[in-house]
matplotlib code that plots the C-alpha trace (Angstrom):
import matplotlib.pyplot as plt

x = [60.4, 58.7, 55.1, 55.4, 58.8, 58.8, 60.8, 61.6, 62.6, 62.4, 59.1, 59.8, 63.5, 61.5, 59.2, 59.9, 60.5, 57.3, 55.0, 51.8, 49.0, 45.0, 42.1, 39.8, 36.9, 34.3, 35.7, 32.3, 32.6, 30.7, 30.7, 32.4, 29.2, 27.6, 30.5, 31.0, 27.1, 26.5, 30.6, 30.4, 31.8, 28.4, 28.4, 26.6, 23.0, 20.2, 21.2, 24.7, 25.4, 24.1, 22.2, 19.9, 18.8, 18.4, 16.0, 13.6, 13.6, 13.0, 16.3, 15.6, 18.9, 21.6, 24.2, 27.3, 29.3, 26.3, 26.2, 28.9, 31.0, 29.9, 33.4, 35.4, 38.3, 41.1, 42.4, 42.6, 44.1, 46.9, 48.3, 47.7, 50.0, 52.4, 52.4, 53.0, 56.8, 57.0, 56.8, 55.5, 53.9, 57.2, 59.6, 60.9, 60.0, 57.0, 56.6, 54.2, 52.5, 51.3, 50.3, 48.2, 46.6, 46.2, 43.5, 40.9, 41.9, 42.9, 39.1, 37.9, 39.8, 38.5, 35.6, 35.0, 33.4, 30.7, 30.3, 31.9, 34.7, 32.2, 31.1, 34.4, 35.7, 38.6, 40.2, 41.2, 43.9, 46.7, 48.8, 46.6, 45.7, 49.1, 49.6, 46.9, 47.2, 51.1, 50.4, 47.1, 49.4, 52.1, 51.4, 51.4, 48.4, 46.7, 46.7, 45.9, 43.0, 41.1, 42.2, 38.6, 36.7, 32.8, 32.0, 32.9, 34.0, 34.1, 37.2, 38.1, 36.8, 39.5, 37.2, 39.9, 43.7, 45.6, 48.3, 49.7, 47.9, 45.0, 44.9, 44.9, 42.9, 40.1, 38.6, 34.9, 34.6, 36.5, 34.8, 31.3, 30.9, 27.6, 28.3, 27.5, 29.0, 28.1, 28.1, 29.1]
y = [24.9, 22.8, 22.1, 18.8, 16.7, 13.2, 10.3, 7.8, 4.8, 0.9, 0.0, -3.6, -3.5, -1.6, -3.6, -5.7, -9.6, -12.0, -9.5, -11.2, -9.2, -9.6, -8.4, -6.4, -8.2, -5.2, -4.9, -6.8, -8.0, -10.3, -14.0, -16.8, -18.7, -15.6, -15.1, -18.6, -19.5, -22.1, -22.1, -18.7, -15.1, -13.0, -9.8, -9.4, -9.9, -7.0, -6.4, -5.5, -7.6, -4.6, -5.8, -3.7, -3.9, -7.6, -7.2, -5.1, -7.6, -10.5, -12.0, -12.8, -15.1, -13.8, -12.3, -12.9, -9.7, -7.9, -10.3, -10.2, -13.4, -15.0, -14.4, -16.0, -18.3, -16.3, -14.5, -17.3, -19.2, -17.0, -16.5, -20.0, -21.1, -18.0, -19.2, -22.6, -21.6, -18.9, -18.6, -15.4, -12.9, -11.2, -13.8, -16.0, -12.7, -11.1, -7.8, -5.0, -7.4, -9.9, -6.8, -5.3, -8.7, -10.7, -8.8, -9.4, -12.7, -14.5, -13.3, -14.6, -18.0, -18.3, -17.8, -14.2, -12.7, -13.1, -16.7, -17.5, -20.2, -23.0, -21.7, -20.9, -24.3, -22.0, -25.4, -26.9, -23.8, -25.7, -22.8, -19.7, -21.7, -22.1, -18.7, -17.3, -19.6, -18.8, -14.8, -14.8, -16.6, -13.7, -11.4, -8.0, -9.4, -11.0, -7.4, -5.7, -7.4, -6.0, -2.5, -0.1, -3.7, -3.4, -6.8, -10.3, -11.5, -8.6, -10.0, -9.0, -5.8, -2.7, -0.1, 2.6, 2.0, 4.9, 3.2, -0.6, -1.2, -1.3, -4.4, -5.6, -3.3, -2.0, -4.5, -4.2, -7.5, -4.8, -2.0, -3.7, -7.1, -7.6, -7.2, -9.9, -11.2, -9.3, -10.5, -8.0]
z = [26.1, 23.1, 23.5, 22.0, 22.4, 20.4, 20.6, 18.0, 19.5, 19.5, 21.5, 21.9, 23.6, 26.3, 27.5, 30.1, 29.8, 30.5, 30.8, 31.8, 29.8, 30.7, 28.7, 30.3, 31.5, 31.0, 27.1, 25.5, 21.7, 19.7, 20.6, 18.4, 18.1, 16.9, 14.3, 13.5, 12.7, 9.8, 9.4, 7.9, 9.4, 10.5, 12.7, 15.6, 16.4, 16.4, 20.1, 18.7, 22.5, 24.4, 27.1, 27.6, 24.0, 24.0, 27.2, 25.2, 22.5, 24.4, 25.1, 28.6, 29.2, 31.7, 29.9, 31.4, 30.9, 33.2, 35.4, 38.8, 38.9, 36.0, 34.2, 32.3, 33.8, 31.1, 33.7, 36.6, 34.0, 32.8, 36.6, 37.4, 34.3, 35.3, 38.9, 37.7, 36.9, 39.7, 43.1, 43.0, 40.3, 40.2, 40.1, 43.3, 45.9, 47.2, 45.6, 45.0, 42.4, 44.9, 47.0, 44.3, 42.8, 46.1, 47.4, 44.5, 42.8, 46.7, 47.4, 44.1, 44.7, 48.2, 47.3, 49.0, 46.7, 44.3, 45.6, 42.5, 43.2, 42.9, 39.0, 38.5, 39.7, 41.7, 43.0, 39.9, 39.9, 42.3, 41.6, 42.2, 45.4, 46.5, 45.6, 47.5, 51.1, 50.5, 50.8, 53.0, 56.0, 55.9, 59.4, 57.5, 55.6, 58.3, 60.0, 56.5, 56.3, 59.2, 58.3, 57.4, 57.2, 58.2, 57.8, 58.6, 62.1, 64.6, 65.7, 62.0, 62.0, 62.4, 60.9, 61.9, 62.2, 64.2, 66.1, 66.1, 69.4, 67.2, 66.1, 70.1, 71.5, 68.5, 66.9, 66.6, 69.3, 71.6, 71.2, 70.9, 72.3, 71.4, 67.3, 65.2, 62.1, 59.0, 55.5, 53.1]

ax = plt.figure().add_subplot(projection="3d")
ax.plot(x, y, z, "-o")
ax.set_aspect("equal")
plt.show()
């Protein structure tokens, strides 16, 4: 056996159609205003936009990057356009995709997290709303839901799942009928 086996091949003809590509929303780079100052290409401050570093030098201002739901709307607006011409994130079915992305961006549209669908203005997003009442109404997710939740309703509490009965019979309302909502 080789210890190294390459392949010379055409990249492109393998990857698949209408990808849908995201930056990563922790990957921090200079600003355009800080570029773009006085119409002329400049580098980055003294802080080099390390947050830290612009606390000790005075820069008391939140910094948007550090700070949880204070994002940028890139990403809500990539699926929403995407969702605009499909059903779904894979096409016209339900797939693993929906599986995998519903449970953060529905949250973030709903406002479930982060409190952040008023800054975010999630509602202007007719597609990622659609989207996300579309797959939060399916049964399998209504159940998924509860499953190893701690918070919330207690009738929406399953905080372990070993049979199907579960859902009936071991929700935290069951089991403790004096619990209280929880916020998370």
């Amino acid at each position: 056996d080789p210890l190294l086996h390459l392949e010379f091949g055409n990249p492109v003809s393998q990857e698949p159609a209408d990808a849908i590509i995201l930056f990563e929303d922790r990957h921090r780079m200079t600003r355009s205003a800080q570029l773009l100052r006085s119409g002329k290409p400049r580098g980055p401050g003294t802080d080099d936009r390390n947050g830290s570093a612009g606390s000790l030098l005075g820069h008391d201002r939140l910094d948007e990057a550090l700070v949880p739901g204070m994002r940028d709307d890139l990403e809500l607006d990539v699926l929403d356009r995407h969702l605009a011409e499909n059903e779904y994130m894979a096409g016209d079915e339900y797939s693993i995709a929906d599986m995998a992305i519903w449970p953060w961006y529905g949250a973030l549209v709903l406002g479930r997290v982060y409190d952040a669908a008023e800054f975010l203005q999630t509602h202007e997003y007719k597609n990622m709303m659609r989207w996300t009442n579309m797959i939060g109404e399916r049964a399998a997710v209504k159940r998924g839901v509860k499953v190893n939740r701690a918070w919330g309703e207690p009738s929406g509490q399953l905080r372990e799942r070993h049979d199907a009965s579960d859902f009936e019979l071991r929700t935290e309302d069951k089991l403790n009928p004096e619990a209280k909502a929880t916020r998370l």
